[in-house]
N, C-alpha and C positions, 0 to 999 in steps of 0.2 A: 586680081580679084576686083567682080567688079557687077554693080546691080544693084537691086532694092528686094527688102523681105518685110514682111510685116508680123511681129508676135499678134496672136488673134486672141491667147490665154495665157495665162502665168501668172505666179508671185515671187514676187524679190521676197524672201524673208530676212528682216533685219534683229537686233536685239534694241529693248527701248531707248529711249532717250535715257542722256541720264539723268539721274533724279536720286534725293533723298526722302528715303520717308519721315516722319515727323519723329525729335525726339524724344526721351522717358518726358512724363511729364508728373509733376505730387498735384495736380488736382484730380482727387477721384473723381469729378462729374465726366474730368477731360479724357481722363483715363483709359475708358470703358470703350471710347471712339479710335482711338487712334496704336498704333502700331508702333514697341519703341525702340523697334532697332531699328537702324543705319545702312542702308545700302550704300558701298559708296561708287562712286562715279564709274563707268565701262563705256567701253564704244559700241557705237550699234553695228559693224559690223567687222569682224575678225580677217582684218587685210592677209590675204596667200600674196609667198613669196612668186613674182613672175619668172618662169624659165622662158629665157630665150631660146628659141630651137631654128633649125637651121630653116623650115618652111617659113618661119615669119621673116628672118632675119633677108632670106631670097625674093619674098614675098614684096611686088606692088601693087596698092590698092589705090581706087581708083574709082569717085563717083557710088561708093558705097553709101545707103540708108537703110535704117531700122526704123519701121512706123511701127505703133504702139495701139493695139487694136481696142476694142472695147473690153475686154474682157482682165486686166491685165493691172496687178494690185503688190504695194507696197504694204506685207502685213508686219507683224508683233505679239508680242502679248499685250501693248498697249495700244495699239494702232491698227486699221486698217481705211488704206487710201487706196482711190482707182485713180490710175495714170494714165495719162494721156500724152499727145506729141508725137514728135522723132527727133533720130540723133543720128551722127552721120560718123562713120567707121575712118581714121584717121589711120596713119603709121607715121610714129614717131621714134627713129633710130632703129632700133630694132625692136621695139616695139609697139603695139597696137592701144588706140586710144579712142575714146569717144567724144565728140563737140554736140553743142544743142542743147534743148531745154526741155524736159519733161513736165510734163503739167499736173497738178494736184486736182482731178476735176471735183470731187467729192470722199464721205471718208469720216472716221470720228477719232478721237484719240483719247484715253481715259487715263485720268491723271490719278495716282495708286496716292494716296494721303494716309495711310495704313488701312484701319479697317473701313476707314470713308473712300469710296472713291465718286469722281466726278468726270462726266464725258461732256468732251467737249466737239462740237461739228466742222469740219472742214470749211473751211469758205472759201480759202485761196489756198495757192503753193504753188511752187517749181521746182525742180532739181536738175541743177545745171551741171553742164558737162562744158569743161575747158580746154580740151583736146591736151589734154597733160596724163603721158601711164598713170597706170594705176587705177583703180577704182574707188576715186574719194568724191564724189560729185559736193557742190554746195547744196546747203536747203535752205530752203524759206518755205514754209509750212506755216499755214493760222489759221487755228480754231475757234468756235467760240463756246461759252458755257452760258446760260443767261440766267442769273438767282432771279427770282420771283420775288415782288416785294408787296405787298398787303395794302399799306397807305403810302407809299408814295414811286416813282419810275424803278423799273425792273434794272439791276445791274449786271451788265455785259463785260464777261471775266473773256480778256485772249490771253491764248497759248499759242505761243512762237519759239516753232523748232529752227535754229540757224546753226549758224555751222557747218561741218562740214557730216557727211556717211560716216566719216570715220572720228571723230571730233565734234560731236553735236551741243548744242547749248538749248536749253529750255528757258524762256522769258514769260512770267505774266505780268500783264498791263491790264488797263478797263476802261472801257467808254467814257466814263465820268468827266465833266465839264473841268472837275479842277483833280488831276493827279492826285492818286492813292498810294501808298506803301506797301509793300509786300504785306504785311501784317494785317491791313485793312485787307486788301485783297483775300488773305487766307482765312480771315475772320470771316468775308462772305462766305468764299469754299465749305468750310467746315459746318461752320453756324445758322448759315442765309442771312447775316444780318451784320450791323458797323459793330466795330469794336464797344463803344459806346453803350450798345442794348446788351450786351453781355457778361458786363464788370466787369472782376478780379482776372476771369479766365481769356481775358485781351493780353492781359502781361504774357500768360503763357504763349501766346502766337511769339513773341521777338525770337527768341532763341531757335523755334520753329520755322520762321523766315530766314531765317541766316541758316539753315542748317538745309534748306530743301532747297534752295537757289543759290549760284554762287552771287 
């Protein structure tokens, strides 16, 4: 086996990141926003066992690529990204692997907070392939969300999908000159605003930080 082909269209469909939604909360203001059950953790994509067959096992490959055309998108029900790159068709033992790097060129990803939700825009990503069977590539995926602020700088929330396909991790961090908290963070998410401008119902974000991230 032996050449180059280029996908021109397609989607990978995967299942989202995982993520917890926010949990019960007793403030009724908070209430009314948020969603209080618990998803808990899943993979984003359901690994098939590889049969060996006697064509691959005979089979040598050789200067094989896969380029990744315009048209060609890693979706979800929370996600969708267009991909870009190539990868080059490997044989490992008896069986077949991928090397190379897929590129995240654009894309948004929408973070489920129960009945809040918030999308966030692609900026960067990869998904890398380590010529190892199997289909577990790594990610690095980041988006951004940007809360709008009234009197003073707009805050820039990222979400960073890492991990593995099969093993994923969802991180949020922010721009902010001096590091924030999950809590702060989810305070902007939810409210647009710091813990601070919203009283009593800042205490409810801790339990909600701990429970939507590990």
């Amino acid at each position: 086996l032996t050449g180059n082909t280029t996908i021109e269209r397609g989607s990978l469909y995967v299942q989202d990141a995982p993520q917890k939604q926010l949990v019960a909360l007793d403030d009724p203001d908070f209430i009314n926003v948020v969603d209080t059950s618990i998803v808990t953790n899943r993979r984003l994509l359901r690994l098939p066992g590889v049969v060996d067959t006697l064509l691959v096992r005979n089979l040598t490959v050789s200067n094989v690529g896969i380029a990744i055309g315009d048209d060609v998108w890693l979706r979800s029900q929370a996600a969708n990204v267009k991909l870009g790159g190539s990868v080059a068709v490997l044989k490992t033992g008896d069986r077949l692997a991928l090397a190379g790097t897929l590129l995240a060129n654009r894309g948004y990803y929408r973070l489920d907070l129960g009945l809040v939700q918030r999308r966030f825009d692609v900026t960067q990503g990869s998904i890398s392939f380590y010529g190892e069977p199997g289909f577990d590539p790594a990610l690095d995926i980041t988006a951004v969300h940007t809360v709008r602020q009234a009197n003073r700088e707009d805050v820039r929330i990222r979400a960073n999908i890492g991990g593995t396909l099969g093993h994923p991790r969802l991180t949020l961090t922010s721009d902010e000159r001096i590091p924030i908290s999950t809590t702060e963070i989810l305070s902007y998410l939810v409210f647009g605003a710091p813990s601070f401008a919203i009283g009593q119902r800042a205490e409810a974000l801790r339990p909600v930080a701990a429970a939507l991230l590990p």
